[in-house]
BAPAVO-696594 format. One line per field, with one value per residue (C-alpha): x, y, z; residue in one letter; residue number from 1. Coordinates in pm, 1 decimal. Layout:
N
u	[X; ...]
v	[Y; ...]
w	[Z; ...]
rest	[A; ...]
nr	[NUM; ...]
END
This chain:
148
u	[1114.0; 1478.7; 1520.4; 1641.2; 2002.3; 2106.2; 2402.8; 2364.8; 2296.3; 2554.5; 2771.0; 2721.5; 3011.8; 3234.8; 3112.3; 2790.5; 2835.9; 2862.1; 2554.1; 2418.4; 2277.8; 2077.7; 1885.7; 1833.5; 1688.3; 1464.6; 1379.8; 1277.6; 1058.4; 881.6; 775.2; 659.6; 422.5; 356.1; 237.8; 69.4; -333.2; -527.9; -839.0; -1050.4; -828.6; -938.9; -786.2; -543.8; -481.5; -342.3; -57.5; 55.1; 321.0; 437.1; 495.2; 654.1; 886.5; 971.4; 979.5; 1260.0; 1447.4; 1469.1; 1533.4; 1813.1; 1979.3; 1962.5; 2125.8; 2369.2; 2478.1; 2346.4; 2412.8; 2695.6; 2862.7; 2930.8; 2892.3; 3002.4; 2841.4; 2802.4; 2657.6; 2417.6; 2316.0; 2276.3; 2066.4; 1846.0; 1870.7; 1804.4; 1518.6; 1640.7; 1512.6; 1281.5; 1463.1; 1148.3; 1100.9; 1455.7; 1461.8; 1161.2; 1362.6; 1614.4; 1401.9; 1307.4; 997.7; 989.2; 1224.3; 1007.2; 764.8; 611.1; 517.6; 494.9; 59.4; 72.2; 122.4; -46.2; -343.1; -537.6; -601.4; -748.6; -1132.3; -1079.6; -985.0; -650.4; -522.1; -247.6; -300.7; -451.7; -43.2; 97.3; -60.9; 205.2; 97.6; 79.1; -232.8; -453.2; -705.7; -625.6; -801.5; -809.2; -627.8; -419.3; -341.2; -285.4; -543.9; -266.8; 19.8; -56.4; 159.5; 98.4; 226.0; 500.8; 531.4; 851.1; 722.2; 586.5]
v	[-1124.2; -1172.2; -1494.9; -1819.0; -1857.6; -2188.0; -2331.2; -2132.3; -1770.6; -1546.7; -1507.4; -1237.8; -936.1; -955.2; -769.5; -995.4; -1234.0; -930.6; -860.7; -1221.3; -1307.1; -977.6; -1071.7; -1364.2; -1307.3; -1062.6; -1339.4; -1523.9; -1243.3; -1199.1; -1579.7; -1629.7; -1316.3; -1480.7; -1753.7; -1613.9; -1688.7; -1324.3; -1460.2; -1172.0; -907.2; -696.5; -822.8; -524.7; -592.7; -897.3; -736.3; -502.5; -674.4; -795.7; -450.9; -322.9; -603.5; -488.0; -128.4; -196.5; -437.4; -158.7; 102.2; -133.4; -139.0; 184.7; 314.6; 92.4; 235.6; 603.2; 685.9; 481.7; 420.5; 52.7; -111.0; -94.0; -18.0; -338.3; -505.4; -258.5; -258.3; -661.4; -647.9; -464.5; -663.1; -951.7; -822.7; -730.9; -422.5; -163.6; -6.2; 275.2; 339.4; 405.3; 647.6; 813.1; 851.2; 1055.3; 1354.1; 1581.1; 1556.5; 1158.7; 1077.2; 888.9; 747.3; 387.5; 283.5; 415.5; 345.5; 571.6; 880.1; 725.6; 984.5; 752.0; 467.2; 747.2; 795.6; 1207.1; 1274.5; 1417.9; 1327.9; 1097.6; 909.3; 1032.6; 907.9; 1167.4; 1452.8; 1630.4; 1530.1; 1920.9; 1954.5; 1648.3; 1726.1; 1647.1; 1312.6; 1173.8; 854.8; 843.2; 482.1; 394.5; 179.2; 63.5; -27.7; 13.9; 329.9; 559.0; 848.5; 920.3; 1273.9; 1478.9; 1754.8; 1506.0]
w	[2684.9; 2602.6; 2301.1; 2443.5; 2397.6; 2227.2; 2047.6; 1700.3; 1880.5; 1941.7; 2248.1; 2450.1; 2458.8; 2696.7; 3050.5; 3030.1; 3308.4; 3555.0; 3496.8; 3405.5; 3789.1; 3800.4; 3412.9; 3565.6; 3883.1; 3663.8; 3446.2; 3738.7; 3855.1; 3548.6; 3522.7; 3858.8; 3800.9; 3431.0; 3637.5; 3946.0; 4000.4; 3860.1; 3948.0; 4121.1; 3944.6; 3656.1; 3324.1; 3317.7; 3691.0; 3616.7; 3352.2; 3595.5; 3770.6; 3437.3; 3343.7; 3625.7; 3601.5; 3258.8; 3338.6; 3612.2; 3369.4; 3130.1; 3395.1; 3548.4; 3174.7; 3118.3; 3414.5; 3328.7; 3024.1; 3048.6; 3431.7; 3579.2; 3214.5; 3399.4; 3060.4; 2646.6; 2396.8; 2230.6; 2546.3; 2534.5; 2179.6; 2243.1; 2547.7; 2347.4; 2040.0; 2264.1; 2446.9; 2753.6; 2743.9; 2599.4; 2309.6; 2267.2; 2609.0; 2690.2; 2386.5; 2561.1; 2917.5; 2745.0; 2671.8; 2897.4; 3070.3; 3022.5; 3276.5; 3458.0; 3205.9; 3376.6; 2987.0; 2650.4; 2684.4; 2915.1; 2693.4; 2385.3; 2264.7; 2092.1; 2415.8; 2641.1; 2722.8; 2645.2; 2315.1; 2308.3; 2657.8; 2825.0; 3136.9; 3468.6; 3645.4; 3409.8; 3581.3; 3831.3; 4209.0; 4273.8; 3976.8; 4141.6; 4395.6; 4725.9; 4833.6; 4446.3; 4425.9; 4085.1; 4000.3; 3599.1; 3430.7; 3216.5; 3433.3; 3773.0; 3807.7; 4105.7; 3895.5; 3683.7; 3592.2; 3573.5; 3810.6; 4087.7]
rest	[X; X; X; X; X; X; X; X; X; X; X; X; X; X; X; X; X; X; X; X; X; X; X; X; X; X; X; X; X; X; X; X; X; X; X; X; X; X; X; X; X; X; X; X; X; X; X; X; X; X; X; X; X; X; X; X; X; X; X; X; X; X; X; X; X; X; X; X; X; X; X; X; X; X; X; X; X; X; X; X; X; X; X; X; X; X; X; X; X; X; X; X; X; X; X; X; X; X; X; X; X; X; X; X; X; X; X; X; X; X; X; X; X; X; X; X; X; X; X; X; X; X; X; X; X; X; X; X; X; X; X; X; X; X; X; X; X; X; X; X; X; X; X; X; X; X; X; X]
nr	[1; 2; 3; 4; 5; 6; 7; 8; 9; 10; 11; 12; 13; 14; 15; 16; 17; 18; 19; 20; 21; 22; 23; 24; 25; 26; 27; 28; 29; 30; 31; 32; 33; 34; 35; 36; 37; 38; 39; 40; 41; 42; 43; 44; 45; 46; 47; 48; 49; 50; 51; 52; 53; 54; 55; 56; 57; 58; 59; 60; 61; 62; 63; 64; 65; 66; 67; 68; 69; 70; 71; 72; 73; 74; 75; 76; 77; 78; 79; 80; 81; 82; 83; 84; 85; 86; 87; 88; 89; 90; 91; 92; 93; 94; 95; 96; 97; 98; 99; 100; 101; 102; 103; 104; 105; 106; 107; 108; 109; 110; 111; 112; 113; 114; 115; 116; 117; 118; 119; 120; 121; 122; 123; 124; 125; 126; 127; 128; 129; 130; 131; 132; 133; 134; 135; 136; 137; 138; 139; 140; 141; 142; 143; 144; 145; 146; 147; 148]
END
C-alpha cells in the first residue's frame, strides 16, 4: 500500500499528476476488495483479488518506465519508495523466464507441498494434462509461465 501523503512528506517529481487518476482509481480498487464480504471463500480465496490488484499496479508501473519509457527516473524510484509498486517483483520481471510471474510466492521453494518445487501456475500450459485445471493456491493465477 502506498504511505499517506501529508503536509511533512515529500512532493512527488514532476510527471506525477499524469499518472495520479490511474494510482488512484487503483487505490480505489484495492479498498473496495479490502472491504468486500469473503465469507464462503477459502482464507487464501479471499487475498486473491488483493493480489491481483497489486500485481497489475506493479505491472502498470513498470511498463511505464521499462516499456513505453513514458516516465523519469526519479518518479519511478519514488513510486517505489512510496509503495506503489513491487520493487522485488519488478526486479524478477526483468529476467528471463519471469516475465510473467503473478507473485514472488509463487516460485518460493520452501511454501510448496513437494520439496523442491514452485507452484502448479508455473508449469507451461503445453506440460499439463489435458482436462487438469491449473489455478494458484496462492494468488489465484491461471498460469503464469514464460512458455504458456
Amino acid at each position: 500500500m502506498p504511505k499517506i501523503r501529508t503536509t511533512r512528506t515529500k512532493q512527488p517529481p514532476e510527471g506525477y499528476e499524469e499518472i495520479e487518476s490511474i494510482l488512484d482509481d487503483y487505490a480505489r480498487k484495492m479498498r473496495d476488495a479490502e472491504n468486500e464480504s469473503h465469507e464462503g471463500k477459502r482464507k487464501s480465496e479471499s487475498l486473491w483479488p488483493i493480489m491481483q490488484i497489486s500485481h497489475a499496479r506493479s505491472r502498470y508501473v513498470y511498463e511505464l518506465y521499462y516499456k513505453r519509457e513514458a516516465i523519469s527516473k526519479p518518479l519511478y524510484d519514488w513510486l517505489l519508495k512510496e509503495g506503489f509498486a513491487d520493487a522485488n517483483l519488478i526486479a524478477k520481471w526483468k529476467k528471463p523466464g519471469y516475465e510473467k510471474l503473478c507473485c514472488l510466492r509463487c516460485i518460493q521453494t520452501k511454501d510448496m507441498n513437494y520439496q523442491g518445487s514452485t507452484c502448479i501456475c508455473r508449469v507451461p500450459k503445453a506440460q499439463v494434462r489435458s482436462g487438469t485445471i491449473v489455478n494458484c493456491v496462492h494468488c489465484g493465477c491461471r498460469g503464469c509461465s514464460s512458455d504458456s
